[in-house]
C-alpha positions in Angstrom: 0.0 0.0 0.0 2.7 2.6 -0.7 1.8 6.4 -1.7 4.4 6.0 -4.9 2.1 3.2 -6.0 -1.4 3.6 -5.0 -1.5 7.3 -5.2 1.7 8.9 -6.4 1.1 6.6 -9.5 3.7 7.1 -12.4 3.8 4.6 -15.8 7.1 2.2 -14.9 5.9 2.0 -11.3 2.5 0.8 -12.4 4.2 -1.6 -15.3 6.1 -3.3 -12.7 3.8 -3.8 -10.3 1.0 -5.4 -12.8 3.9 -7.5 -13.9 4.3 -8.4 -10.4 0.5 -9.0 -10.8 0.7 -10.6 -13.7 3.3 -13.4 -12.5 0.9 -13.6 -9.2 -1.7 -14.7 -11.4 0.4 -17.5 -12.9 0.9 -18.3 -9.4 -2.8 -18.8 -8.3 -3.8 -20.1 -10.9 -1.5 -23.2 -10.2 -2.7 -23.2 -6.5 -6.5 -23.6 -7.6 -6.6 -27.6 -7.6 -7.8 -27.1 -3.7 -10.7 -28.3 -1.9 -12.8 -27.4 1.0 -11.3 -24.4 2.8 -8.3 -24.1 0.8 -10.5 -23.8 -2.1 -12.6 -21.0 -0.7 -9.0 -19.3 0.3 -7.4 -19.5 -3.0 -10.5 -18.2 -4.7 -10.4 -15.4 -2.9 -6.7 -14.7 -3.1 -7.6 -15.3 -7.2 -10.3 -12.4 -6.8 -8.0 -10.2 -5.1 -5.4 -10.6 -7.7 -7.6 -10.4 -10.7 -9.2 -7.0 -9.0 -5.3 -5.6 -9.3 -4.7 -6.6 -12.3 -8.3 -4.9 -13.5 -7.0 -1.9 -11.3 -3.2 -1.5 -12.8 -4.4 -1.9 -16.2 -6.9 0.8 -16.4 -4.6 3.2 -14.0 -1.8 2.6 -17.2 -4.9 3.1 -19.6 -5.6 6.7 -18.2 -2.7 9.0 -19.0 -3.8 12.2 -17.0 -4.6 13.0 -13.4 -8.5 13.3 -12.6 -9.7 13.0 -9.1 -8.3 10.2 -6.7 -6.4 9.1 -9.5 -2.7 11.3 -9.2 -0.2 10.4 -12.3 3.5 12.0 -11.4 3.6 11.3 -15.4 0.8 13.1 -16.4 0.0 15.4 -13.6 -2.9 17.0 -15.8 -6.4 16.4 -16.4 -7.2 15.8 -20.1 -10.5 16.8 -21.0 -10.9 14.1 -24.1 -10.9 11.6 -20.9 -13.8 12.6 -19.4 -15.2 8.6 -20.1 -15.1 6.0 -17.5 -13.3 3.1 -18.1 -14.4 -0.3 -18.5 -11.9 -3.4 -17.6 -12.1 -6.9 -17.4 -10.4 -10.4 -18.4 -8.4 -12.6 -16.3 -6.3 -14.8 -18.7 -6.0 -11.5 -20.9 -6.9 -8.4 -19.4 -8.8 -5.8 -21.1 -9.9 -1.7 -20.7 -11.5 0.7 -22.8 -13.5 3.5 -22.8 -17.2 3.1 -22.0 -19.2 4.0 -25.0 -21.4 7.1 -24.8 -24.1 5.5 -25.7 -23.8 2.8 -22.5 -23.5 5.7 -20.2 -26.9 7.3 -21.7 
């Protein structure tokens, strides 16, 4: 939970750590042949994992500051990024804009 990452976010900070995430995922993904408890435990170290990598992508994804969201690299808001962003995978992780017409 560092400020340099979580808040004070710049581009190689955020590369390494969803590479971190990445190989984490590799990890877990082994580790899901559990049952019982241990099942229910590594699911929910997979959910947390998959939420980071959903996080760190779409943190990459938007190059300028705006709200919570503080890039040392791009420490202005951009006003063509006014979109949220939608994310998603977990083999292959995914973001894009939302489409105007979803936010209608």
């Amino acid at each position: 939970m560092p400020y340099d990452l979580n808040y004070l976010r710049h581009g190689e900070r955020l590369r390494a750590a969803l590479k971190s995430l990445h190989d984490t995922w590799s990890e877990v993904q082994a580790g899901l042949g559990a049952d019982g408890e241990d099942l229910f435990r590594a699911r929910e170290a997979a959910a947390m994992v998959a939420h980071g990598r959903w996080m760190y992508n779409a943190a990459l994804y938007r190059t300028e500051t705006r709200g919570m969201h503080k890039r040392l690299d791009y420490p202005k808001q951009n006003p063509a990024q006014t979109h949220r962003l939608l994310t998603g995978g977990l083999d292959e992780i995914w973001t894009r804009p939302e489409s105007v017409r979803l936010a209608a």
